[in-house]
SEBARO-735665 format. One line per field, with one value per residue (C-alpha): residue in one letter; x, y, z; residue number from 1. Coordinates in nm, 2 decimals, padded with zeros to 4 digits. Layout:
N
type: (A/...)
px: (X/...)
py: (Y/...)
pz: (Z/...)
seq: (NUM/...)
***
This chain:
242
type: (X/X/X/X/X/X/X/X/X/X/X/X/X/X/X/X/X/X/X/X/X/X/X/X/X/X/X/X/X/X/X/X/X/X/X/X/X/X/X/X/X/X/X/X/X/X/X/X/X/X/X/X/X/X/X/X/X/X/X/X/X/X/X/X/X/X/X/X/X/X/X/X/X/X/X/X/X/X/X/X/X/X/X/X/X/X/X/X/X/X/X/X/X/X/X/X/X/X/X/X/X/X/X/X/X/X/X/X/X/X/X/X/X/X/X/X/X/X/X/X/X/X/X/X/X/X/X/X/X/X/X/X/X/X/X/X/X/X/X/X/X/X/X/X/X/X/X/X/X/X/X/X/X/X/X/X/X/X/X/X/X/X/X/X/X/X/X/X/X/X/X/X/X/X/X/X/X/X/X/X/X/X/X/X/X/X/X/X/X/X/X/X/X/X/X/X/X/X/X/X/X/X/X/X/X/X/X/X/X/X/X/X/X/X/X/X/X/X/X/X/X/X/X/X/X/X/X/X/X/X/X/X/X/X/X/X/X/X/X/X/X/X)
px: (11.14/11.10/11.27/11.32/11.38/11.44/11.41/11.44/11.21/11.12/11.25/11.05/11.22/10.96/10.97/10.87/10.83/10.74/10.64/10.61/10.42/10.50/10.25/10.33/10.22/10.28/10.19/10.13/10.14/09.92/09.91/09.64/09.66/09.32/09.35/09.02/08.94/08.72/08.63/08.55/08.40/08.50/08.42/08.73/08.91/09.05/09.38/09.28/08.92/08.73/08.74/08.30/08.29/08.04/08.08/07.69/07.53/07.87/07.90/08.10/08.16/08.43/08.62/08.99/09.06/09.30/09.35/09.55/09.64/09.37/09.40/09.11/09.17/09.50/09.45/09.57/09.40/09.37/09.08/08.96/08.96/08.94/08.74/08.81/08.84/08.97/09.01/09.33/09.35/09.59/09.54/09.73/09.75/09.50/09.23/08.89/08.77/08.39/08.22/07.97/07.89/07.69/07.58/07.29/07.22/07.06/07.17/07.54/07.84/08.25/08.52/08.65/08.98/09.19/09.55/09.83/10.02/10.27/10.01/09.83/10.15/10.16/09.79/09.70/09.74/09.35/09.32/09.34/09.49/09.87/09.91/09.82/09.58/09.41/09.10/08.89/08.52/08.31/07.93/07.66/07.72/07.90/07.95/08.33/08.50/08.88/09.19/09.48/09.78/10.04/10.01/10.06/09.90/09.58/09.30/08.98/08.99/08.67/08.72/08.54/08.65/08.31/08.17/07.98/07.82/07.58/07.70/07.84/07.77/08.01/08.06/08.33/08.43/08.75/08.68/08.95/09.00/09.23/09.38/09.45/09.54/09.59/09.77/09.58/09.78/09.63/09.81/09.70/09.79/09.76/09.80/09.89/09.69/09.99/09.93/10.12/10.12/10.27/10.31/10.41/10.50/10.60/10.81/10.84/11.15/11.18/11.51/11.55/11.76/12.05/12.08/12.34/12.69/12.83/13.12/12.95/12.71/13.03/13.16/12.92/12.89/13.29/13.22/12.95/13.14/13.46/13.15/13.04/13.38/13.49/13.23/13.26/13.60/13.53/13.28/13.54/13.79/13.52/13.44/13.79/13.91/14.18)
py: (17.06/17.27/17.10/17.31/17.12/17.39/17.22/17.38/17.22/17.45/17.79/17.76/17.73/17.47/17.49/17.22/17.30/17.01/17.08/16.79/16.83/16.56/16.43/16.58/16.42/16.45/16.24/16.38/16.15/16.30/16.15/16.22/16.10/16.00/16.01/15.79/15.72/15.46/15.47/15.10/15.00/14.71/14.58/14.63/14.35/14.27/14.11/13.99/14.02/14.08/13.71/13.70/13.90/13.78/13.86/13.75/14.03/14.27/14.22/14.22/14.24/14.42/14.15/14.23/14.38/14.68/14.60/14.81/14.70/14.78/14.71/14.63/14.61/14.44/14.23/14.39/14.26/14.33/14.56/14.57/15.00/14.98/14.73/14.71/14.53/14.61/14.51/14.50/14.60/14.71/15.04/15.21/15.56/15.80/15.56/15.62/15.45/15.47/15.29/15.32/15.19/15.21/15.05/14.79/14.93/15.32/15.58/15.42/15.58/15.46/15.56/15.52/15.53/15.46/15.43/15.28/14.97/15.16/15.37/15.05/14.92/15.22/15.19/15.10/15.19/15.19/15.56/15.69/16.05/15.98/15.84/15.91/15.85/15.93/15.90/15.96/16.00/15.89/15.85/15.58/15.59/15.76/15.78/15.82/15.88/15.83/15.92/15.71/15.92/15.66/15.23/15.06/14.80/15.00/14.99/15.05/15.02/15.04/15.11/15.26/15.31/15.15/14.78/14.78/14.44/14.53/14.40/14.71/14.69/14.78/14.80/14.94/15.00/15.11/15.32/15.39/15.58/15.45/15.64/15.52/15.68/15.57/15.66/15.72/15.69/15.86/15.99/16.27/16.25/16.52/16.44/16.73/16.59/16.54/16.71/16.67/17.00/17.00/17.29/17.33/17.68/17.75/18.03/18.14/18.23/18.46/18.41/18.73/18.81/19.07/19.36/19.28/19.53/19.79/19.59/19.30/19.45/19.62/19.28/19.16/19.39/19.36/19.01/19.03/19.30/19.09/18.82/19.01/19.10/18.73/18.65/18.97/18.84/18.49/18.63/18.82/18.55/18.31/18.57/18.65/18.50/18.23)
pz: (07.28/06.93/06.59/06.30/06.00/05.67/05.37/05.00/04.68/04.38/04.54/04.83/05.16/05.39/05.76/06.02/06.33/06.60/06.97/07.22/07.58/07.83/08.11/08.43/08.75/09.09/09.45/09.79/10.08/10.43/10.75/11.01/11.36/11.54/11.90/12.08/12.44/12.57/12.93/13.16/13.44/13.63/13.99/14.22/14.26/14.60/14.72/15.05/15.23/15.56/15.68/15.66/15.37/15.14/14.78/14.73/14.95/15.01/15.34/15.61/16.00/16.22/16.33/16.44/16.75/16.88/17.25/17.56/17.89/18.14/18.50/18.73/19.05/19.17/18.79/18.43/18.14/17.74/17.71/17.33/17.22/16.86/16.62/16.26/15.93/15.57/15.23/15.01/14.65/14.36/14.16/13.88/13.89/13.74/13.77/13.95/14.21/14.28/14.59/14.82/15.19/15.44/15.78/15.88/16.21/16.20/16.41/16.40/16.23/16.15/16.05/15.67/15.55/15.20/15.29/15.14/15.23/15.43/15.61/15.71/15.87/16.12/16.24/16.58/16.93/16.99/16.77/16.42/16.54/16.48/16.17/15.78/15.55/15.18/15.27/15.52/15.67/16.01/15.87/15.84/15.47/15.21/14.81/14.75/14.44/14.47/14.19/14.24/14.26/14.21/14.12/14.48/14.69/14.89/15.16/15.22/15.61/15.88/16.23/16.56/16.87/17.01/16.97/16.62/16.58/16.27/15.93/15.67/15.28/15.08/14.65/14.48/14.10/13.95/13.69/13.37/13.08/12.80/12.52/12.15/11.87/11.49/11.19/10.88/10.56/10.19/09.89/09.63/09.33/09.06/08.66/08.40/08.02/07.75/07.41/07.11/06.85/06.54/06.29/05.95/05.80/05.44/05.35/04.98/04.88/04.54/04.30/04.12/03.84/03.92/03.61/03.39/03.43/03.15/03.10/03.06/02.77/02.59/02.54/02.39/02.13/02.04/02.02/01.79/01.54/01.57/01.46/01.16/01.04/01.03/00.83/00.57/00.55/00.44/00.16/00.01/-00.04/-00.16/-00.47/-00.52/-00.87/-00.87)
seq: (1/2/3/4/5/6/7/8/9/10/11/12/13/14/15/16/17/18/19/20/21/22/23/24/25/26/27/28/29/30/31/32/33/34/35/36/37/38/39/40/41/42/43/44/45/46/47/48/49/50/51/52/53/54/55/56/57/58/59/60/61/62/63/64/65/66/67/68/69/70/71/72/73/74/75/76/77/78/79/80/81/82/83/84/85/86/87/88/89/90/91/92/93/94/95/96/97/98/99/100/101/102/103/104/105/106/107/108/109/110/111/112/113/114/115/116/117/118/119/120/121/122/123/124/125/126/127/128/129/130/131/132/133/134/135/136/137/138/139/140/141/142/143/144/145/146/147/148/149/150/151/152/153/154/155/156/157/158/159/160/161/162/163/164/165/166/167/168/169/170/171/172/173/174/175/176/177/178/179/180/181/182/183/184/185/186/187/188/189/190/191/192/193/194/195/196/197/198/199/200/201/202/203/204/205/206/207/208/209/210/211/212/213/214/215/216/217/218/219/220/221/222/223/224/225/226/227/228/229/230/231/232/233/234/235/236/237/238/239/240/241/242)
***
C-alpha cells in the first residue's frame, strides 16, 4: 500500500515513498478415480452331488430312474424310460461358468441341461420335450461356457431316454470378474515471491524574494528626510547661544 511522508529541512521538501508486496499463494485440491478389475477362477462348488460322484477322478454314474406304467400281458409293471443324475449349485449373476464333459463309453451320447431350481421341479414324465431349460445339448462331450442371468440355486442335469451304464466326467469352474475403484487425493500449491521496494525522492524547493512595492520604497525615503531633518534640528539648537 504506497506511504507518502513530505517532510521540509533547509528549503527542501523530502519525499518518502514506501511500497510493500505481500506473498501470494494459492492450493488446488484434484481427485482422480482409478477404476481396476481382477478376474478369478474358482472350481464350482456344488450343493448337493450325484450319489457316486467322485471328486478324485470327476465322475459319476446315471443312477435315478423315471419310470411309466407298462403292462405285459394280463400284469402292469414300472418300466424305467428315462435315466438321469444331476448336480446342485449356487451362482450370482453375471458370472461365467466354464465346464467340460464327456462320456467313458464311445459311440454314446446324453442329453445336457442347466436349469434352474424351479425348472428342475417340473422334469419328468419319461421326456425332456415339455418343460424348460437354459441349457441344453445331446453329445458325447461338450465345452460349455454359461453367464448367469440372475443369483439362484441351479443344475447341471444328465439324462437319456436309453440305459447308459458307462461313467461321465465332468469339471466345471465359475469364472468372475470384480470391479474396484480408488480415490486418489493430491493438492497443488502455487506461491507468488514477496518483495519489499522502497524509494526515496527529493524535491528542491526554491524561496524567492518577491520585489519590493512603490509604496513601500516612498516610505522609506519620507522616513529617512523626516530622519535628517531631526537631526539638522538638534545641531542648530546645540550652537545656539544661551
Amino acid at each position: 500500500m504506497p506511504l507518502t511522508i513530505p517532510q521540509g529541512a533547509n528549503g527542501q521538501t523530502v519525499t518518502e515513498t514506501s511500497m510493500q508486496y505481500f506473498t501470494s499463494a494459492f492450493a488446488s485440491i484434484a481427485y482422480s478415480t482409478i477404476e481396476t478389475n481382477s478376474t478369478g477362477t474358482l472350481p464350482l462348488h456344488y450343493e448337493s452331488t450325484p450319489f457316486d460322484y467322485s471328486y478324485q477322478t470327476d465322475s459319476f454314474s446315471l443312477n435315478q430312474m423315471d419310470t411309466r406304467p407298462l403292462q405285459f400281458s394280463f400284469d402292469w409293471v414300472d418300466y424305467p424310460c428315462l435315466y438321469y443324475d444331476y448336480f446342485v449349485f449356487k451362482a450370482a449373476a453375471g458370472h461365467e461358468i466354464r465346464g467340460h464333459f464327456e462320456l467313458s463309453e464311445a459311440g454314446r451320447s446324453i442329453g445336457f441341461f442347466i436349469l434352474s431350481s424351479s425348472q428342475l421341479r417340473h422334469f419328468g414324465n419319461c421326456g425332456y420335450g415339455n418343460w424348460s431349460w437354459d441349457l441344453y445339448t445331446f453329445a458325447s462331450s461338450y465345452d460349455f461356457d454359461w453367464v448367469v442371468p440372475k443369483s439362484d440355486l441351479y443344475v447341471f442335469l444328465f439324462a437319456s431316454r436309453e440305459f447308459y451304464g458307462g461313467s461321465i466326467y465332468m469339471t466345471a469352474q465359475d469364472r468372475s470378474t470384480t470391479f474396484q475403484s480408488s480415490t486418489e487425493t493430491f493438492t497443488a500449491t502455487s506461491t507468488y515471491a514477496s518483495q519489499r521496494i522502497q524509494l526515496a525522492l527529493s524535491t528542491l524547493t526554491s524561496l524567492s524574494l518577491q520585489p519590493l512595492s512603490a509604496a513601500y520604497e516612498y516610505g522609506t525615503l519620507i522616513l529617512i528626510v523626516i530622519l535628517v531633518a531631526t537631526l539638522g534640528f538638534v545641531l542648530l539648537r546645540m550652537k545656539r547661544p544661551r
